[in-house]
N, C-alpha and C positions, 0 to 999 in steps of 0.2 A: 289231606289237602295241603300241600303246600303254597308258602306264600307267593304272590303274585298269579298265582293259579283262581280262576273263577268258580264258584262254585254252582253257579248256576249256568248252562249252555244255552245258547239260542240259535234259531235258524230262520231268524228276522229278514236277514238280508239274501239269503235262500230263495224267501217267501215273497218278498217283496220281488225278488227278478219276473218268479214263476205268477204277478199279478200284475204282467202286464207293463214290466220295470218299474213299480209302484215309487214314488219319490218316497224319504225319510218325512219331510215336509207333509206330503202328503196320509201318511198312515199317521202321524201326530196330530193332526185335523180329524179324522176316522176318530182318534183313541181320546183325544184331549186333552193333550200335553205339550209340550213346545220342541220342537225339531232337536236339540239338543239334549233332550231325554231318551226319544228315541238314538239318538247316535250314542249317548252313554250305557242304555242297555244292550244297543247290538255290539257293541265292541265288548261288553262285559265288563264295564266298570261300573255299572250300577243294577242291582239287582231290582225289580220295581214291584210294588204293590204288586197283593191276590188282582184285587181290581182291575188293575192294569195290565196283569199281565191275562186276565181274564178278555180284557179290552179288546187288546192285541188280535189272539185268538180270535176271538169275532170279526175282528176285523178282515181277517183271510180264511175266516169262515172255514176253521178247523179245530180240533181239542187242543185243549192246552198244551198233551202230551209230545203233541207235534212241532211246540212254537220251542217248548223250553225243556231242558234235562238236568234234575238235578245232580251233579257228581258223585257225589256220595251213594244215591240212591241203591246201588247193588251192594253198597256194606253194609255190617252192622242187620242183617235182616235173618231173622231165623232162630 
């Protein structure tokens, strides 16, 4: 992983189009966190709690696997 490279993926803002143009503001309310949080995790500068990102996922009432991708995930396995 190189620097400035994220290591965790999301498809926050995917999801949010595909719910209805969901605001930022709004799934922050859903999750319980401050509009600002979510914009630091969908942009990928901040990677957020199990919790949260547990949160999220309910929030658009899908697996986790679907909200987030860790990079790394296909190395090191085997």
């Amino acid at each position: 992983m190189g620097k400035g490279q994220p290591a965790i993926s999301n498809s926050i803002r995917t999801l949010r189009f595909h719910a209805g143009e969901m605001t930022q503001a709004a799934l922050a309310e859903k999750v319980g966190v401050t509009r600002q949080t979510i914009v630091a995790i969908e942009q990928g500068r901040y990677s957020p709690s199990l919790e949260v990102a547990f949160r999220i996922a309910a929030a658009f009432g899908v697996p986790l696997e679907q909200v987030f991708a860790w990079e790394g995930s296909a190395q090191g396995q085997g």
